[in-house]
LUMKE-98093 format. One record per residue: residue number from 1; residue in one letter; chain; x, y, z of N, C-alpha, C in turn. Coordinates in steps of 0.001 Angstrom, whole numbers. Layout:
% LUMKE-98093
{pos = NUM | code = a | unit = A | n_c1 = X | n_c2 = Y | n_c3 = Z | ca_c1 = X | ca_c2 = Y | ca_c3 = Z | c_c1 = X | c_c2 = Y | c_c3 = Z} $
...
***
This chain:
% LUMKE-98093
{pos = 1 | code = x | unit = A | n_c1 = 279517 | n_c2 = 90881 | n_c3 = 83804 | ca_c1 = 278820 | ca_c2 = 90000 | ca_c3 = 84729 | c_c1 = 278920 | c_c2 = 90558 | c_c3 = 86153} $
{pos = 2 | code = x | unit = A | n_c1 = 277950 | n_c2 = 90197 | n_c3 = 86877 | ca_c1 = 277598 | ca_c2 = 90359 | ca_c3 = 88285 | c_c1 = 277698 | c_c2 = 89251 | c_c3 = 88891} $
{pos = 3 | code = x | unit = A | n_c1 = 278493 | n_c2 = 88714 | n_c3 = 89752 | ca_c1 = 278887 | ca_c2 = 87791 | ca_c3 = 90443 | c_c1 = 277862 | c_c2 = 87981 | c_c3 = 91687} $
{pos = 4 | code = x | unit = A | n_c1 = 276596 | n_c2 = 86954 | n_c3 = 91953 | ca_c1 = 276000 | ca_c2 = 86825 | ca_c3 = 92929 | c_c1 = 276869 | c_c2 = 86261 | c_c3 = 94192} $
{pos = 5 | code = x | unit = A | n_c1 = 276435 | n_c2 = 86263 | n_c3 = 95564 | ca_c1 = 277077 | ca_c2 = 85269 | ca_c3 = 96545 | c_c1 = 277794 | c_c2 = 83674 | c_c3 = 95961} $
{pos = 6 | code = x | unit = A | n_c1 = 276190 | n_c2 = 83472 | n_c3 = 95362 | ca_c1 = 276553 | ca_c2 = 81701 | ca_c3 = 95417 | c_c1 = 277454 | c_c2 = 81764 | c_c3 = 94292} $
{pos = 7 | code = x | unit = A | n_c1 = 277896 | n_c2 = 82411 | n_c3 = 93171 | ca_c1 = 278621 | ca_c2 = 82242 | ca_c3 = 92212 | c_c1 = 277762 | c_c2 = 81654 | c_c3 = 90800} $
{pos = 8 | code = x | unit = A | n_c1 = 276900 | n_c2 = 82035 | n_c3 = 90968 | ca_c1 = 276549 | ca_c2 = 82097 | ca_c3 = 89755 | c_c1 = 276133 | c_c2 = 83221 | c_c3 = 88451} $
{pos = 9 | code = x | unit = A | n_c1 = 276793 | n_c2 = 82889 | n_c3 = 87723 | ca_c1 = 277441 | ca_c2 = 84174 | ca_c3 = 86755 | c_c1 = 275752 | c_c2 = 84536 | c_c3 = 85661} $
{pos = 10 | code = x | unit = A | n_c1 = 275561 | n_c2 = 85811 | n_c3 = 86145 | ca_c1 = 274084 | ca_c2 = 86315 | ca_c3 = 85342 | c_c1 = 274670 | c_c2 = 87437 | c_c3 = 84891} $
{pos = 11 | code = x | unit = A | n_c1 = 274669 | n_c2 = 87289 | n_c3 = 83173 | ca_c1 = 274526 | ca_c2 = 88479 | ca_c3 = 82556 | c_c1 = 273398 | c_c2 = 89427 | c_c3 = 82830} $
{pos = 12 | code = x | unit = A | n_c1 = 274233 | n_c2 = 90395 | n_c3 = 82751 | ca_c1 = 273815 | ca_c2 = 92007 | ca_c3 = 82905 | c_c1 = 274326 | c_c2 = 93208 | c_c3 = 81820} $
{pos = 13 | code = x | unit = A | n_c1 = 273106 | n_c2 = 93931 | n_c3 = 81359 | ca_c1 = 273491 | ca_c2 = 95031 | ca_c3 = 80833 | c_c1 = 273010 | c_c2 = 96520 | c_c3 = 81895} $
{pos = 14 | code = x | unit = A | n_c1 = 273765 | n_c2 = 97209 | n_c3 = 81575 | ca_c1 = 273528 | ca_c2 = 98418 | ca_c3 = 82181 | c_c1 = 274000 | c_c2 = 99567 | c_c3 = 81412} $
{pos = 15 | code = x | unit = A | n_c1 = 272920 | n_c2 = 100248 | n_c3 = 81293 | ca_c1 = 272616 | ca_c2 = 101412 | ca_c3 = 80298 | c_c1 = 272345 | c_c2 = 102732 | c_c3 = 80861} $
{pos = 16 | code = x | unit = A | n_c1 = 273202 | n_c2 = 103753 | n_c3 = 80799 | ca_c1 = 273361 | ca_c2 = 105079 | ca_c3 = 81618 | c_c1 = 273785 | c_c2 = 106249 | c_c3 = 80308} $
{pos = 17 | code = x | unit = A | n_c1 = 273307 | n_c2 = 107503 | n_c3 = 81275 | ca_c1 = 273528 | ca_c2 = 108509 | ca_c3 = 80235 | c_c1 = 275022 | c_c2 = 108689 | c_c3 = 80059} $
{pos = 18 | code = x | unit = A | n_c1 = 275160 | n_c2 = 109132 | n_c3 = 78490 | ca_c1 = 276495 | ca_c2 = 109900 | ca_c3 = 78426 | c_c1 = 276831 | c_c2 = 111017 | c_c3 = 79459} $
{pos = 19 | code = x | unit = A | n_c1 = 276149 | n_c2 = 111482 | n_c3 = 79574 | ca_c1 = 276985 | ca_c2 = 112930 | ca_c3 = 80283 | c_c1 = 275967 | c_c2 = 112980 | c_c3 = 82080} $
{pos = 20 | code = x | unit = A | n_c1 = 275822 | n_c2 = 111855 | n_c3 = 82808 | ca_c1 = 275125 | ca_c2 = 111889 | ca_c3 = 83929 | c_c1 = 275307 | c_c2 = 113006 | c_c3 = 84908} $
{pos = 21 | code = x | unit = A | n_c1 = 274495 | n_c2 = 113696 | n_c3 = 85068 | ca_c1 = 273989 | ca_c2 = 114773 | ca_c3 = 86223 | c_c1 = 273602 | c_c2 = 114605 | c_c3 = 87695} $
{pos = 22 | code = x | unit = A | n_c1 = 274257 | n_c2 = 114309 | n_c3 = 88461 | ca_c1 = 274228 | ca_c2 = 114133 | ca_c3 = 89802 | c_c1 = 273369 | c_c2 = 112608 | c_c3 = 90013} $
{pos = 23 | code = x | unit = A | n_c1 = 272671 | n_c2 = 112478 | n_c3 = 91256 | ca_c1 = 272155 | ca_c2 = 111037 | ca_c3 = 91293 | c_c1 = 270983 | c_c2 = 110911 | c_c3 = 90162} $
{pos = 24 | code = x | unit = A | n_c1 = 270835 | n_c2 = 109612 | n_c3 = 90206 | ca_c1 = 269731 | ca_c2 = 109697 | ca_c3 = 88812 | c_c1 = 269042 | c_c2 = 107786 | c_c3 = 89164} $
{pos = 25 | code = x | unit = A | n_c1 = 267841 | n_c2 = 108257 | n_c3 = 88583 | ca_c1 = 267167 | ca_c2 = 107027 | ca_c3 = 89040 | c_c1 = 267188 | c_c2 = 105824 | c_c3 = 88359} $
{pos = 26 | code = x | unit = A | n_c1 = 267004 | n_c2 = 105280 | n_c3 = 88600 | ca_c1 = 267256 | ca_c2 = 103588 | ca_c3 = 87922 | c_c1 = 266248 | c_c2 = 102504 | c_c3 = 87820} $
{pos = 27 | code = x | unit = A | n_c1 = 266017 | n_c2 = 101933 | n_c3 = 86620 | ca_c1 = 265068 | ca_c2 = 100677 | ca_c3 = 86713 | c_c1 = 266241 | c_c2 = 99171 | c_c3 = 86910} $
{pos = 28 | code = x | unit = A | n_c1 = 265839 | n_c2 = 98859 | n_c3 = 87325 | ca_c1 = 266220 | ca_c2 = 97292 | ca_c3 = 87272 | c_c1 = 265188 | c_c2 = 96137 | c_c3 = 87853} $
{pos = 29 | code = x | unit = A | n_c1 = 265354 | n_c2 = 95582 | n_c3 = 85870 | ca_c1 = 264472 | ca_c2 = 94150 | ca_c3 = 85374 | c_c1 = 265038 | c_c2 = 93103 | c_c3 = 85456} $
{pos = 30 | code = x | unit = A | n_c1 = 264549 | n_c2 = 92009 | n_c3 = 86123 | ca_c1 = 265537 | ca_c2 = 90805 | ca_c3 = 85544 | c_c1 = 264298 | c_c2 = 89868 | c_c3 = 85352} $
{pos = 31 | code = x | unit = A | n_c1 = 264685 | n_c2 = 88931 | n_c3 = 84262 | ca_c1 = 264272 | ca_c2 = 87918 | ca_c3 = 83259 | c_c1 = 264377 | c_c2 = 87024 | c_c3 = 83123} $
{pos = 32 | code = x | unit = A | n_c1 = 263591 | n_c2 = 85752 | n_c3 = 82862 | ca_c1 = 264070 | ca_c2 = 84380 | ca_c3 = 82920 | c_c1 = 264418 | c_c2 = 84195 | c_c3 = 81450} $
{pos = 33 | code = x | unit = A | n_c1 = 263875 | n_c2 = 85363 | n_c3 = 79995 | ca_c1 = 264079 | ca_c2 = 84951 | ca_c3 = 78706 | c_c1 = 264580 | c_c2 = 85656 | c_c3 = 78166} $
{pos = 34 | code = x | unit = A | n_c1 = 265996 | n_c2 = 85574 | n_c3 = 78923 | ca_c1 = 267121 | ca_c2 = 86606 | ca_c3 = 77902 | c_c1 = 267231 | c_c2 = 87588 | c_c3 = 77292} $
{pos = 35 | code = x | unit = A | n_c1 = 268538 | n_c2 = 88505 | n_c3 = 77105 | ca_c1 = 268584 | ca_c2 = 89875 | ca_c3 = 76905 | c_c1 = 268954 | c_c2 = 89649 | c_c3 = 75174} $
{pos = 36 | code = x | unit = A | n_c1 = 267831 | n_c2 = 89598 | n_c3 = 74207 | ca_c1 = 267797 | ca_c2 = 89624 | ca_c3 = 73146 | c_c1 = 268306 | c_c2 = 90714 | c_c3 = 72276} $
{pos = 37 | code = x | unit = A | n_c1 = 269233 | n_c2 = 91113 | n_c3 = 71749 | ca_c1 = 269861 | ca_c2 = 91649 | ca_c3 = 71101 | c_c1 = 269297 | c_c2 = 92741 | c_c3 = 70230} $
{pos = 38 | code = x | unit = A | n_c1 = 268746 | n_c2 = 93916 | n_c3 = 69660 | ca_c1 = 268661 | ca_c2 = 94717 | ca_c3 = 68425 | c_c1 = 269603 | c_c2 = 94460 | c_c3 = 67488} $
{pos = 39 | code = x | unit = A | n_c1 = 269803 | n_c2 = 94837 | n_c3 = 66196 | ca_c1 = 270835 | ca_c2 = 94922 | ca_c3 = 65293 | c_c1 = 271585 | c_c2 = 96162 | c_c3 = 65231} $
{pos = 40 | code = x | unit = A | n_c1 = 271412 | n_c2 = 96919 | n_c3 = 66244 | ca_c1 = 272762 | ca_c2 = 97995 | ca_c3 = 66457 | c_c1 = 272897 | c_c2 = 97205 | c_c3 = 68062} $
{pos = 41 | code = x | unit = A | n_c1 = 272707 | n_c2 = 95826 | n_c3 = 68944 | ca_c1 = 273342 | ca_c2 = 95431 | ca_c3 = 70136 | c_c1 = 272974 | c_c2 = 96125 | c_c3 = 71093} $
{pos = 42 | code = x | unit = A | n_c1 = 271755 | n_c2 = 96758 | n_c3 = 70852 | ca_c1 = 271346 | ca_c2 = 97290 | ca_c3 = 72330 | c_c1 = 269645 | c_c2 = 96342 | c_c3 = 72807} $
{pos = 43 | code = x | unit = A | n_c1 = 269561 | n_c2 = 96075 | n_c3 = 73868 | ca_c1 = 268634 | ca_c2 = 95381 | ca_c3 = 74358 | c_c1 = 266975 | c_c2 = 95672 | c_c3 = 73671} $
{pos = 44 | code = x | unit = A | n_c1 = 266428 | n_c2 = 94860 | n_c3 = 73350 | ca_c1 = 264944 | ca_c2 = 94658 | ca_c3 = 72829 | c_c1 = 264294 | c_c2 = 95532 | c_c3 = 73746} $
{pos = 45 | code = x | unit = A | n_c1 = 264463 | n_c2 = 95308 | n_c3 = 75356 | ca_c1 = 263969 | ca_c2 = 95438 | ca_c3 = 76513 | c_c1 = 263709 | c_c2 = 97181 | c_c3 = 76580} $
{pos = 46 | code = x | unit = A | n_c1 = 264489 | n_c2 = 98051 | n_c3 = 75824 | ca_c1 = 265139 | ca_c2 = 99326 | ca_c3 = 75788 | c_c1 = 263706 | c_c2 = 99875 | c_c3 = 75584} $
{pos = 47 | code = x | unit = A | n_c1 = 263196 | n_c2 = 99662 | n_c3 = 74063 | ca_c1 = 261957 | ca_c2 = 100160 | ca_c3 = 73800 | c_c1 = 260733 | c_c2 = 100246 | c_c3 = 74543} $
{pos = 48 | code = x | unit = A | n_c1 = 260834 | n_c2 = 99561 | n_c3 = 75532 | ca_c1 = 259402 | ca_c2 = 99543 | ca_c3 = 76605 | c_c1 = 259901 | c_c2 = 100790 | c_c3 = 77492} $
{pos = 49 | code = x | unit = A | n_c1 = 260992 | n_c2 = 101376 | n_c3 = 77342 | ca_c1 = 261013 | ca_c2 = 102187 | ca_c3 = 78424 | c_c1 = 261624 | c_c2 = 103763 | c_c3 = 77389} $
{pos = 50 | code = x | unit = A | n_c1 = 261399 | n_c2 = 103918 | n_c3 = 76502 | ca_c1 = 261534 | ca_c2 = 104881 | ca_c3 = 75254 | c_c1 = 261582 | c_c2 = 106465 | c_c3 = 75552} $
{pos = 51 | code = x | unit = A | n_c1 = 259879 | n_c2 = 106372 | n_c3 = 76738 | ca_c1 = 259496 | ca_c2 = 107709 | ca_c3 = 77208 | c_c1 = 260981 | c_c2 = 108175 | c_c3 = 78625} $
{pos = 52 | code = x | unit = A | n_c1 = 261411 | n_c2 = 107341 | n_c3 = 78941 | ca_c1 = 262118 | ca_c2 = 107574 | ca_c3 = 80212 | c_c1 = 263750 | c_c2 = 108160 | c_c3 = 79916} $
{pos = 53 | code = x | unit = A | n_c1 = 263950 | n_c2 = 107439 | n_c3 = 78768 | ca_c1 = 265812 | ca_c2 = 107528 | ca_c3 = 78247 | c_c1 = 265504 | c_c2 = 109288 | c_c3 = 78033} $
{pos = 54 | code = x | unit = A | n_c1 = 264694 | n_c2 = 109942 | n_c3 = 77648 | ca_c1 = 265453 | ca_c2 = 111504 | ca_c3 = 77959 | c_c1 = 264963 | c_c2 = 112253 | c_c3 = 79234} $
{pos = 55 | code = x | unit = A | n_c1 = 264926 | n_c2 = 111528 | n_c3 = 80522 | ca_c1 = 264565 | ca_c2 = 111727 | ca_c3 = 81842 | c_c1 = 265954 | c_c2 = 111251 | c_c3 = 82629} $
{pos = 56 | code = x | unit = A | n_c1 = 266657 | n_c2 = 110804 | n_c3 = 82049 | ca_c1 = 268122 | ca_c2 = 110701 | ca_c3 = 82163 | c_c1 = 267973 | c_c2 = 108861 | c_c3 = 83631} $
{pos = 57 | code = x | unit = A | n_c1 = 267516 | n_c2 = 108411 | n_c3 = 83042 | ca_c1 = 267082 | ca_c2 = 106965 | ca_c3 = 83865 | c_c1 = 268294 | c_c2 = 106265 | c_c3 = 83618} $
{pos = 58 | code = x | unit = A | n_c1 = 268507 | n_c2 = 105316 | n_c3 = 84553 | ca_c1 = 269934 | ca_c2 = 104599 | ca_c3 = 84298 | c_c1 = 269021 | c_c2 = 103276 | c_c3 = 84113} $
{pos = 59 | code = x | unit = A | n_c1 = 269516 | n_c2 = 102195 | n_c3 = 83118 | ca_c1 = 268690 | ca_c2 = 101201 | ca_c3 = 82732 | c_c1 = 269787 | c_c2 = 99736 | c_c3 = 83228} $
{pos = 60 | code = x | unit = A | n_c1 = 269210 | n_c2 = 98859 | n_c3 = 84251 | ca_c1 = 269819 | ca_c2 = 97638 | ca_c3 = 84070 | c_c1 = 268985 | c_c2 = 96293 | c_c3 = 84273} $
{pos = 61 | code = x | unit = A | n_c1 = 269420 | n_c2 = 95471 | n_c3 = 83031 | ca_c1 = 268609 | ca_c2 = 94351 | ca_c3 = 83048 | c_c1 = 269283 | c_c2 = 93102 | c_c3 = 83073} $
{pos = 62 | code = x | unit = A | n_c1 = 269126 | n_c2 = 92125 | n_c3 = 83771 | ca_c1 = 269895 | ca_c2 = 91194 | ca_c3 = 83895 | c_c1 = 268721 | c_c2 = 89603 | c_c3 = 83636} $
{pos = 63 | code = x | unit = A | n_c1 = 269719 | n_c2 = 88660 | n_c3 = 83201 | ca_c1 = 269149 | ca_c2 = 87781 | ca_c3 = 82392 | c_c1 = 269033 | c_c2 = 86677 | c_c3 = 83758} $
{pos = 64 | code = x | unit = A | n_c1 = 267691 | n_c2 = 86094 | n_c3 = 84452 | ca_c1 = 268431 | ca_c2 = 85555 | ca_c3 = 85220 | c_c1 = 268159 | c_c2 = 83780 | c_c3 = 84921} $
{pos = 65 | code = x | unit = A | n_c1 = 267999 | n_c2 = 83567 | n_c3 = 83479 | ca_c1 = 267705 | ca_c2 = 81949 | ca_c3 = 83098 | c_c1 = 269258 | c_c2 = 81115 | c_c3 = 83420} $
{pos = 66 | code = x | unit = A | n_c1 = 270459 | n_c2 = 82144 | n_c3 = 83399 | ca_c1 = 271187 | ca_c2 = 80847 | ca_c3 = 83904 | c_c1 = 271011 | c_c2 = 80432 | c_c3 = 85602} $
{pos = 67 | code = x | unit = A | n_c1 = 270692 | n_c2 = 81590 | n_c3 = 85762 | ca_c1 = 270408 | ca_c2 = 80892 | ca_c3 = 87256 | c_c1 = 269151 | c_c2 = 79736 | c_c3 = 88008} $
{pos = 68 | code = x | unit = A | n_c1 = 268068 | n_c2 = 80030 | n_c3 = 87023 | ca_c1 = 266935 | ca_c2 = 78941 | ca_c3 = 86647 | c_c1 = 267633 | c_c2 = 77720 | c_c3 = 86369} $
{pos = 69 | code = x | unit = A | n_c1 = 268305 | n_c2 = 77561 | n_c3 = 85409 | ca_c1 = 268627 | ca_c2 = 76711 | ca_c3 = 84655 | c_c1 = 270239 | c_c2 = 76934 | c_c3 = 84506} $
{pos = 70 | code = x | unit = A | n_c1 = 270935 | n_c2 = 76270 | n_c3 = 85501 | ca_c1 = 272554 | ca_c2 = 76279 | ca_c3 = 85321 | c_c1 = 272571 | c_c2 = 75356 | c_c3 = 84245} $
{pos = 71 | code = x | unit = A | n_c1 = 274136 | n_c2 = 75607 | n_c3 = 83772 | ca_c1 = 274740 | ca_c2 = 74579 | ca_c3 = 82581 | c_c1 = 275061 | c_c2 = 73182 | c_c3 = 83377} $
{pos = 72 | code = x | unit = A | n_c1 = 274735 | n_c2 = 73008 | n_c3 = 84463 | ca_c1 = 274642 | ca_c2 = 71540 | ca_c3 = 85302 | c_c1 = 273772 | c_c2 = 71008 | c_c3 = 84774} $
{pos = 73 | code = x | unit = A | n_c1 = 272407 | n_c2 = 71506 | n_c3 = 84405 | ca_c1 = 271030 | ca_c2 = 71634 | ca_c3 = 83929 | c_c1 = 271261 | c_c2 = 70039 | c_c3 = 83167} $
{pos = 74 | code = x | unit = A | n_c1 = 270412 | n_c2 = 68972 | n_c3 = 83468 | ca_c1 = 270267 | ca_c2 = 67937 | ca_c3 = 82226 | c_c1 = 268693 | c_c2 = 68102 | c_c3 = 81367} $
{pos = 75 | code = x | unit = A | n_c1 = 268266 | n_c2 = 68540 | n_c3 = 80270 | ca_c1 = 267242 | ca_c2 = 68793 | ca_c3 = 79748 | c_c1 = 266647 | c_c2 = 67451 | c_c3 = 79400} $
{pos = 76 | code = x | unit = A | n_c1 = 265764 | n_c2 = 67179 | n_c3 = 79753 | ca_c1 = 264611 | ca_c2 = 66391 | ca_c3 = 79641 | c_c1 = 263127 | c_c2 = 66347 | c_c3 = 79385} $
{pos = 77 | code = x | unit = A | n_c1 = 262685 | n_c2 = 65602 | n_c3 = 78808 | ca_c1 = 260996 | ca_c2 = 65728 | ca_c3 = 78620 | c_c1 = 260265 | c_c2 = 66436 | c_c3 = 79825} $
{pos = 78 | code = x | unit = A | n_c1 = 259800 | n_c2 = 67417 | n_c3 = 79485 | ca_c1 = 259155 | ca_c2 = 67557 | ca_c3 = 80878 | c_c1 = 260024 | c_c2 = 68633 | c_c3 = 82208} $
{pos = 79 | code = x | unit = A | n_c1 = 261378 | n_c2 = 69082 | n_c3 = 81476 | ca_c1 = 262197 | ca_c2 = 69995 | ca_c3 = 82116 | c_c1 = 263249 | c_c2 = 69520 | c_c3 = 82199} $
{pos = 80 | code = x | unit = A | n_c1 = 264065 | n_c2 = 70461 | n_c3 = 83122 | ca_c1 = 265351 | ca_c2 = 70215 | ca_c3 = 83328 | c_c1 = 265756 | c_c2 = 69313 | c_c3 = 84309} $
{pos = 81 | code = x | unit = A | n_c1 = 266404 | n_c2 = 68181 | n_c3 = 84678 | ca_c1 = 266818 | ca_c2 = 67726 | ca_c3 = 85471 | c_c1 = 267881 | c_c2 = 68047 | c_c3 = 85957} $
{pos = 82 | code = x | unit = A | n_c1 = 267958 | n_c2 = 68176 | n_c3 = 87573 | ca_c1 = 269584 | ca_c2 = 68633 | ca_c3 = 88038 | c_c1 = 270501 | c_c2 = 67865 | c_c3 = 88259} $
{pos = 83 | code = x | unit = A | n_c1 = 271492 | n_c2 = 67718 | n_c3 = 88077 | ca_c1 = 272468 | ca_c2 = 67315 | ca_c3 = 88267 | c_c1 = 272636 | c_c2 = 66612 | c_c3 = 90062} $
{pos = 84 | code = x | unit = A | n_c1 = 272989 | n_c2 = 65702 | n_c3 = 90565 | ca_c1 = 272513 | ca_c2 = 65994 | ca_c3 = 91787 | c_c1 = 273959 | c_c2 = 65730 | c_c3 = 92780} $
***
């Protein structure tokens, strides 16, 4: 996790080469619909960027629906209500 100012805790993955070569460039995505899993645990998100992983790209994506929607969050018809 990446601890913003206000304290609210947004998962993050970050994905870099094994053997990195001096500075190297970086995407960073963030999302309101979560960092969905593959069945070897590497991000869904990975495959949209397929052509870039042997250009030696550093990949980080961070989920940012808890911050949309804290666990204060009361869910209701029609959305979330906040806590107030």
């Amino acid at each position: 996790m990446i601890p913003p100012r206000d304290g609210t805790r947004l998962p993050t993955e970050i994905y870099t080469p094994k053997q990195p070569a001096g500075p190297l460039p970086f995407i960073f995505e963030r999302t309101p619909f979560g960092l969905h899993d593959d069945v070897i645990g590497y991000t869904q998100k990975l495959r949209l960027y397929r052509e870039l992983i042997p250009e030696g790209f550093i990949f980080v994506f961070q989920d940012i629906h808890a911050f949309l929607f804290p666990l204060s969050a009361k869910w209701e018809r029609g959305g979330p209500q906040f806590w107030q």
